[in-house]
Kinemage of the C-alpha trace (Angstrom):
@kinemage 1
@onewidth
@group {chain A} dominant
@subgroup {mainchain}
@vectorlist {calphas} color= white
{ca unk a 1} P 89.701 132.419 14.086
{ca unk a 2} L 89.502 133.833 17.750
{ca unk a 3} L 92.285 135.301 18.947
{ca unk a 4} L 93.942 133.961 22.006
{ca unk a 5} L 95.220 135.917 24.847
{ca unk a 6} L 98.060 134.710 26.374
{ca unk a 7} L 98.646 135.441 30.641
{ca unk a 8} L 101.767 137.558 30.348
{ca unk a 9} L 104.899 136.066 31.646
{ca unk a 10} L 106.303 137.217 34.501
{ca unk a 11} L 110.262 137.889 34.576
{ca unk a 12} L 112.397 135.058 35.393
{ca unk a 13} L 114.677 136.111 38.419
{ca unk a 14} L 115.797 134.201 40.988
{ca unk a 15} L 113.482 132.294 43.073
{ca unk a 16} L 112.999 133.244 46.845
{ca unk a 17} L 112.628 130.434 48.987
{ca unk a 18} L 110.017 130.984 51.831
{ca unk a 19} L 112.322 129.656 55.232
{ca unk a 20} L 111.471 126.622 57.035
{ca unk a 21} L 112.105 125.091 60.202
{ca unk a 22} L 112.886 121.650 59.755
{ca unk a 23} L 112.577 119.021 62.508
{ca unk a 24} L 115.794 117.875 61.327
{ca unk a 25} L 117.347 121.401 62.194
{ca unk a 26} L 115.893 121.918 65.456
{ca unk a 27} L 117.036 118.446 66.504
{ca unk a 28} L 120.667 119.349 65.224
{ca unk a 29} L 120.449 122.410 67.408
{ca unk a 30} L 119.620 120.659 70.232
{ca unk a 31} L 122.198 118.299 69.564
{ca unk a 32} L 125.047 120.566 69.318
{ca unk a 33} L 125.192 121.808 73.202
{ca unk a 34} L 124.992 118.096 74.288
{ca unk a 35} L 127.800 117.272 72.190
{ca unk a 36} L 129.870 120.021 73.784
{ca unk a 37} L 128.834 118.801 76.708
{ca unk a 38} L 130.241 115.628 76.307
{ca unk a 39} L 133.593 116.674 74.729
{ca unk a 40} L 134.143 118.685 77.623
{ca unk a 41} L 133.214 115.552 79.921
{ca unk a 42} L 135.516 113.721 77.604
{ca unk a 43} L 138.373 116.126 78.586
{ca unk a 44} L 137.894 116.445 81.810
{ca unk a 45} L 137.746 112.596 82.340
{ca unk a 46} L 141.259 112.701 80.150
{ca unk a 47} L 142.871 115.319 82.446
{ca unk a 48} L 141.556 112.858 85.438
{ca unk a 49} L 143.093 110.004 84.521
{ca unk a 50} L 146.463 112.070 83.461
{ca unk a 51} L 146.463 113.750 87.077
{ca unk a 52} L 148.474 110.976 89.118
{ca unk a 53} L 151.076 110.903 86.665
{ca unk a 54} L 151.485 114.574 86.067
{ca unk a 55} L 151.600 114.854 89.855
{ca unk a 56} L 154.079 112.090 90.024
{ca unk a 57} L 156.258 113.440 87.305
{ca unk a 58} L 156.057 116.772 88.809
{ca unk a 59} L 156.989 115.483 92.403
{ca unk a 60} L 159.980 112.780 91.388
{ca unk a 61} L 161.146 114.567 88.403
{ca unk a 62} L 160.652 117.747 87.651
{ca unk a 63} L 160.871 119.097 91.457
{ca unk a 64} L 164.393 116.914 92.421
{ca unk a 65} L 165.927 118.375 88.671
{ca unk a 66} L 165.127 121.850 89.826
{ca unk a 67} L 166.169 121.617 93.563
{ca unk a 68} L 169.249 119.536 92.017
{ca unk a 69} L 169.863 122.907 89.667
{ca unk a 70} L 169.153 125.120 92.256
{ca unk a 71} L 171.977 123.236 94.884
{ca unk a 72} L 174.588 123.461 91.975
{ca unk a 73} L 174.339 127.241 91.288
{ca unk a 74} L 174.739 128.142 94.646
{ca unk a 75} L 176.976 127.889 97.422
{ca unk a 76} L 175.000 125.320 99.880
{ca unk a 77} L 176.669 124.583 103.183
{ca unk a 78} L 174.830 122.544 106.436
{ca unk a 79} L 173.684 125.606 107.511
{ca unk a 80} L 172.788 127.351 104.763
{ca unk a 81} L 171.007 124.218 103.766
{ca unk a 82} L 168.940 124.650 106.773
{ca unk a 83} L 168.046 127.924 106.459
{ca unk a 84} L 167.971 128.220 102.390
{ca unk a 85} L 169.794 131.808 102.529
{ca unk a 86} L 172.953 130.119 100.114
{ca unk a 87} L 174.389 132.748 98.098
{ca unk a 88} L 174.145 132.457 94.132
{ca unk a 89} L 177.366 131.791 92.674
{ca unk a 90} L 175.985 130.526 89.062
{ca unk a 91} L 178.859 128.244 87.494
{ca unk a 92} L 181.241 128.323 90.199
{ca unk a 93} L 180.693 124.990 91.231
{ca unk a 94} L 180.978 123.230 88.135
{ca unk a 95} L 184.533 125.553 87.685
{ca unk a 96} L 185.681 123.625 90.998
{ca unk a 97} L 185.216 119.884 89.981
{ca unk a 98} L 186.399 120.953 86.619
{ca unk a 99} L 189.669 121.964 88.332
{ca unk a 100} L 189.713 119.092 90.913
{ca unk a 101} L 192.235 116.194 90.270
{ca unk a 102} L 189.344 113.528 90.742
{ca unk a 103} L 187.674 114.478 88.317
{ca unk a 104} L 189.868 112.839 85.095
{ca unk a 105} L 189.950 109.684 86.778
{ca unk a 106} L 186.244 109.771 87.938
{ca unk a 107} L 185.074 110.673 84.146
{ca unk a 108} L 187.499 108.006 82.698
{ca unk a 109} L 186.406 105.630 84.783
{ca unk a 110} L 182.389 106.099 84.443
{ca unk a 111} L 183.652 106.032 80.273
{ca unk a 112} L 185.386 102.611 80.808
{ca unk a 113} L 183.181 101.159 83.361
{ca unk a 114} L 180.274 102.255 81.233
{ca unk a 115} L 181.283 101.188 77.335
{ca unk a 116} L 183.174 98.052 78.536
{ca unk a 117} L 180.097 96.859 80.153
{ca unk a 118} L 177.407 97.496 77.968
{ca unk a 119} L 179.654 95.775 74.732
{ca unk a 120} L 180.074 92.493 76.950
{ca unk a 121} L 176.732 92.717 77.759
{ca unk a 122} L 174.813 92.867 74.338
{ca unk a 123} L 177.700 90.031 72.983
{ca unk a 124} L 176.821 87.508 75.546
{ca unk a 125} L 173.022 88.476 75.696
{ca unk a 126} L 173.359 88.389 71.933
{ca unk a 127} L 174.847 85.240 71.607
{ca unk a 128} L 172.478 83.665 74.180
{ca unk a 129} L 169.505 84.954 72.594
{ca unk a 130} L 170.744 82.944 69.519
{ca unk a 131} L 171.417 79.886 71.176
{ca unk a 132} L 168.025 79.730 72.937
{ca unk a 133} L 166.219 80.818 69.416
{ca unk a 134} L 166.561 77.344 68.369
{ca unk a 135} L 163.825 74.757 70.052
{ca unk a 136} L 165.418 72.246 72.552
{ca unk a 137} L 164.755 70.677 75.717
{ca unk a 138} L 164.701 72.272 78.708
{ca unk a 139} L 165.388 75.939 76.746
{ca unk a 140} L 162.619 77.355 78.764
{ca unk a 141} L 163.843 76.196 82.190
{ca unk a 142} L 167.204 77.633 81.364
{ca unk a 143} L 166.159 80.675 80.081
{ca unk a 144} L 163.939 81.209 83.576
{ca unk a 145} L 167.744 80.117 85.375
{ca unk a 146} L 169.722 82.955 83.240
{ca unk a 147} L 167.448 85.853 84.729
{ca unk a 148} L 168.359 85.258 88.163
{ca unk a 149} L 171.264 87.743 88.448
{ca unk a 150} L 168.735 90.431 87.273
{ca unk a 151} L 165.946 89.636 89.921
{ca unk a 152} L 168.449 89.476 92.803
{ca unk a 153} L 168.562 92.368 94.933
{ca unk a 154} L 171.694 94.479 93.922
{ca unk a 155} L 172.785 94.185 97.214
{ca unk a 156} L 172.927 90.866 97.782
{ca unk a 157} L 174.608 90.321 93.926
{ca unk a 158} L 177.301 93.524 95.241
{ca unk a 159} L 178.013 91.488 98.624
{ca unk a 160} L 178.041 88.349 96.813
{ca unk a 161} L 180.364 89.393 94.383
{ca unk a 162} L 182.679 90.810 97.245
{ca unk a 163} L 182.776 87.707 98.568
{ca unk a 164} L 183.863 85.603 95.796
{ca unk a 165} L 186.951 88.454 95.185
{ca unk a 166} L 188.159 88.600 98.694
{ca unk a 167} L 191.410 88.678 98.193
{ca unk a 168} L 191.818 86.020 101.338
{ca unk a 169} L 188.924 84.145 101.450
{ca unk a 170} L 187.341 84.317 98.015
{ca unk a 171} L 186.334 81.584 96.057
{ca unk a 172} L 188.089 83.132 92.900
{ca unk a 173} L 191.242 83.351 94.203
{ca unk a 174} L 191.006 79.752 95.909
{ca unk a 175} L 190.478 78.264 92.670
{ca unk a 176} L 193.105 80.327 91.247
{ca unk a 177} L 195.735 78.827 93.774
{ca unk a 178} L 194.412 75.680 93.055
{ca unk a 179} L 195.546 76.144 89.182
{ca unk a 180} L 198.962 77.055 90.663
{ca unk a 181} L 197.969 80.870 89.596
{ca unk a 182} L 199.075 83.860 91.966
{ca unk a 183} L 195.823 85.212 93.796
{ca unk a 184} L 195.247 88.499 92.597
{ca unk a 185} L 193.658 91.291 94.685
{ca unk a 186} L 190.920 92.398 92.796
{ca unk a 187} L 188.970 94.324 95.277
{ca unk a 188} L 192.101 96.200 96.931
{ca unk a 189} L 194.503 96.470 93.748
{ca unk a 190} L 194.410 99.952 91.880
{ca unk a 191} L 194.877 97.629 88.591
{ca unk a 192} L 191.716 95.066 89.109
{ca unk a 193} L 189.390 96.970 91.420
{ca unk a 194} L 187.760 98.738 88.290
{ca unk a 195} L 187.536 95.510 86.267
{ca unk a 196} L 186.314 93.379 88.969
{ca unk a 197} L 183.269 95.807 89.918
{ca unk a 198} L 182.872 95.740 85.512
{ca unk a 199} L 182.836 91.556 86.210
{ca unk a 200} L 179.412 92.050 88.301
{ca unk a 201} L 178.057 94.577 86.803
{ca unk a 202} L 178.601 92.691 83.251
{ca unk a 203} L 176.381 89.855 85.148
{ca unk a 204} L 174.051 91.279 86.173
{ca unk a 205} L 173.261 93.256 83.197
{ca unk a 206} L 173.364 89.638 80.761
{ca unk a 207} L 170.110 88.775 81.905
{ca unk a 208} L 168.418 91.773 80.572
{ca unk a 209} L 169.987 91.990 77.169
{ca unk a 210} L 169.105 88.548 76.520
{ca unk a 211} L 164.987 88.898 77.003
{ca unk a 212} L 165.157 92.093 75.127
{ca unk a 213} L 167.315 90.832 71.900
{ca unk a 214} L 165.186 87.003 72.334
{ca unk a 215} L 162.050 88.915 71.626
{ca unk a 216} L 163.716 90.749 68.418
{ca unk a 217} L 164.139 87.162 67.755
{ca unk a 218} L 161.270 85.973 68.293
{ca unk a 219} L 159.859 88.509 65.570
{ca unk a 220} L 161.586 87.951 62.831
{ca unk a 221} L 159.625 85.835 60.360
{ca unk a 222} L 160.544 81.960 59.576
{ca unk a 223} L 159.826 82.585 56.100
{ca unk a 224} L 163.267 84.518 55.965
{ca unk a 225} L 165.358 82.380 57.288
{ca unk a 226} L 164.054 79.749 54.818
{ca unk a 227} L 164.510 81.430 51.896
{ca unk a 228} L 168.262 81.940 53.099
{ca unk a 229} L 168.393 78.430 53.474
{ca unk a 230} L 167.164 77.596 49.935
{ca unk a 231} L 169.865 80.397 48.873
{ca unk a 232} L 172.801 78.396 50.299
{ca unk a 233} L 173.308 80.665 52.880
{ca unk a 234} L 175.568 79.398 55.675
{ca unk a 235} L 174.768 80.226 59.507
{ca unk a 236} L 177.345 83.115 59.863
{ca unk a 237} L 175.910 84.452 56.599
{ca unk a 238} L 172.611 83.923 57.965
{ca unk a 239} L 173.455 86.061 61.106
{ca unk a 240} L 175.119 88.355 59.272
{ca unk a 241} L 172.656 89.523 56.553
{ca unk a 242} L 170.035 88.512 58.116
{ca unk a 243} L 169.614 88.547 62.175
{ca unk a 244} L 172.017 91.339 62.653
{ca unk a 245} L 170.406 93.634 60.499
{ca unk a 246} L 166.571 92.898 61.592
{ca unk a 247} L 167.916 93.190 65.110
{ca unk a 248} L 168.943 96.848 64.470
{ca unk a 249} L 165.977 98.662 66.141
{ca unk a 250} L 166.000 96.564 69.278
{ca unk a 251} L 170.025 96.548 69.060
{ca unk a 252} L 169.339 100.495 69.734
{ca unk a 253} L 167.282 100.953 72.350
{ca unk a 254} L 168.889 97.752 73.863
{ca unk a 255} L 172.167 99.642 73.906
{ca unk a 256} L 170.503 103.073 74.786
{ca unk a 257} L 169.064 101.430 77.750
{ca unk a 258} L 171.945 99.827 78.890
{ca unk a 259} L 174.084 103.124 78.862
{ca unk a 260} L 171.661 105.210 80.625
{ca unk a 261} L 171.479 102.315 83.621
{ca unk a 262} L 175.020 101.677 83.730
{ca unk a 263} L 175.946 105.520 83.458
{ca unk a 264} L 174.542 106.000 87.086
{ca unk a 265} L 175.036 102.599 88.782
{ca unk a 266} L 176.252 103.466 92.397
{ca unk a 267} L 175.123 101.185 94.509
{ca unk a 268} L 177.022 97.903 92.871
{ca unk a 269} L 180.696 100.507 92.866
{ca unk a 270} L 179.912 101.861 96.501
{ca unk a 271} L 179.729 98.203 98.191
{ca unk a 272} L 182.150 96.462 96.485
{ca unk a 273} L 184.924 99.182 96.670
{ca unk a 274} L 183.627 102.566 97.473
{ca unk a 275} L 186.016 103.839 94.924
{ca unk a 276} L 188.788 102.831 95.828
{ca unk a 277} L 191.932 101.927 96.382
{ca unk a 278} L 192.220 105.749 95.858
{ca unk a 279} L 190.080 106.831 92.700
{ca unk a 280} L 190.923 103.720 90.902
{ca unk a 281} L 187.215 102.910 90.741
{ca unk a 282} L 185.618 106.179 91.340
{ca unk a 283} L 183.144 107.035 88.976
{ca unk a 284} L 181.540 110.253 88.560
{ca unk a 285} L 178.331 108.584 90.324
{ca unk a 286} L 180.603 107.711 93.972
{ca unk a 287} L 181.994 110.710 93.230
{ca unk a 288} L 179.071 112.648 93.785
{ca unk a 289} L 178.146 111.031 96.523
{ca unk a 290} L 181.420 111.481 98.332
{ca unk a 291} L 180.976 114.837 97.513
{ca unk a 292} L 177.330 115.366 99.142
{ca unk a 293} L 177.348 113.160 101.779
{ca unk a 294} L 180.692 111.097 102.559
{ca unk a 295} L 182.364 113.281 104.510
{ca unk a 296} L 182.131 115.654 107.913
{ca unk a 297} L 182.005 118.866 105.403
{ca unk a 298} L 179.460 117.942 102.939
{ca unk a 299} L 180.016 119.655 99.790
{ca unk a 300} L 176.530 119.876 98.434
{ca unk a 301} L 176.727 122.240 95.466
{ca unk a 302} L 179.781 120.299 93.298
{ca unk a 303} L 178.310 116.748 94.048
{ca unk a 304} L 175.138 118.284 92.801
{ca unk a 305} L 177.092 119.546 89.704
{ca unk a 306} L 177.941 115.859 89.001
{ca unk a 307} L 175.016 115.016 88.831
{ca unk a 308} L 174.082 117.147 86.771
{ca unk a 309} L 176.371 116.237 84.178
{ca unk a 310} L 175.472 112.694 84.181
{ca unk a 311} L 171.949 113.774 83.504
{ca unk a 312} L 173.462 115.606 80.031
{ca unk a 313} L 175.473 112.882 79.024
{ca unk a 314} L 172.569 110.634 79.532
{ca unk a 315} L 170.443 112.947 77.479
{ca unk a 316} L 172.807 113.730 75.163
{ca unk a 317} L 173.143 109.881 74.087
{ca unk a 318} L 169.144 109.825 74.056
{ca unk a 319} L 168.818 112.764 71.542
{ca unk a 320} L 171.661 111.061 69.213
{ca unk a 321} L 169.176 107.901 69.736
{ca unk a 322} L 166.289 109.838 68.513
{ca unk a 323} L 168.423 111.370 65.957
{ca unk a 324} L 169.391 108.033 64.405
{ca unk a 325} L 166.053 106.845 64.456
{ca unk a 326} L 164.607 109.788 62.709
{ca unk a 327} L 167.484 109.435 59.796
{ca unk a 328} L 166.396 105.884 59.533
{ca unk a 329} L 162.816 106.537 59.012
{ca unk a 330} L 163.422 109.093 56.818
């Protein structure tokens, strides 16, 4: 038989791929500059829109906390004011209205003033945001009635309020004498003049608690309070277990909110009693504008230290905020 030659094999090794150019690669390349192009456009359109409000922050924020800083670590007079030579003095001014006799009453008061509004505020806004959760007549049009005191001017609520108190003239104190009740001198009284200035603020601030707790409400699904009802539950159990609870989360920033505004209400104090009689109704907010700008001698660097410490209280009570929330999540 014939003999057949076989081709020799050659040794396997690993294959070498000739390189192409795909069209798919040269359109990638082309592709990749264009989309840097447009990320870049992205950002820049990004930083564009951010720019008013950076340069708002900057100008109403950051710049007043600094020059507010700056006026309470040095000693700031009219004239050195004017010609910003005021020598540095670092905590000296904070050391005086630590030492100054208005300051217990001033921090007590903001305290008082402060807690005792905010816990009549959220219990009537509370309860009103209950009583309007429930579908009646006319709910809407009464609702629309309750946020007047909040869209007034506080101006014309302050003047309005020291109108009614007037110790001579007021309405209050007319209908009191009509009960056969002494009048009372709320405005001039060391004993009322805080509580009376707590009175407005307390109405002023309803309005607001109530649209803020009737949306909670308003979120809280049917399907939960019907399965309480099939339960047996009663309506204080109901509230209890139920609406309370769920209301937590807007309970805490309604609260937070209501601190931080009431912490540094001024105006509302200033018209009604400017303080007074004596410190009765000084808060640390008068205070430091007594201390800037209410007399001949302004004292710029300690009313600038009060307000600096109303800024850490009110930030203090934010981080606890965000430190509660953050446990919660957890």
């Amino acid at each position: 038989m014939p003999t057949v030659k076989m081709a020799p094999q050659r040794a396997a090794g690993p294959a070498r791929a000739t390189p192409r150019r795909d069209a798919s690669d040269a359109s990638g390349r082309r592709e990749r500059p264009r989309a840097r192009r447009a990320a870049r456009a992205s950002r820049y359109t990004a930083w564009a829109f951010l720019a008013p409000l950076l340069a708002y922050l900057a100008a109403f924020y950051v710049y007043p906390l600094y020059r507010n800083l700056d006026l309470s670590l040095k000693d700031y007079t009219v004239r050195s004011f004017v010609r910003g030579d005021a020598p540095f003095i670092g905590l000296g001014n904070y050391r005086e209205i630590f030492a100054d006799p208005t300051f217990g009453p001033a921090l007590r008061n903001t305290l008082l003033f402060t807690v005792g509004s905010i816990i009549v505020q959220y219990a009537l806004g509370l309860a009103l945001a209950v009583f309007f959760n429930r579908n009646f007549r006319l709910s809407a049009t009464l609702r629309a009635l309750f946020l007047v005191p909040w869209l007034l001017p506080l101006i014309v609520s302050a003047s309005t309020w020291a109108w009614m108190l007037n110790s001579e003239s007021g309405v209050v104190n007319r209908l009191l004498s009509g009960l056969g009740i002494v009048p009372v001198d709320w405005l001039t009284s060391p004993t009322w003049s805080l509580f009376a200035v707590m009175a407005a603020n307390i109405w002023i601030g309803v309005p607001f608690n109530l649209v803020i707790l009737y949306s909670g409400l308003q979120n809280i699904p049917d399907e939960v309070y019907e399965a309480a009802a099939l339960d047996g539950a009663g309506s204080w159990q109901t509230f209890r277990r139920i609406t309370f609870p769920l209301l937590r989360p807007v309970s805490a920033i309604t609260l937070l909110l209501g601190f931080v505004y009431t912490l540094k209400v001024f105006d509302l104090v200033w018209i009604m009693t400017r303080g007074g009689p004596g410190t009765s109704s000084t808060t640390l907010s008068t205070w430091s504008y007594q201390l800037g700008f209410g007399s001949m001698l302004p004292h710029f660097g300690p009313g600038a230290a009060v307000g600096n410490l109303l800024i850490l209280i009110a930030l203090a009570f934010g981080m606890l905020h965000l430190y509660t929330q953050r446990r919660q999540d957890a």
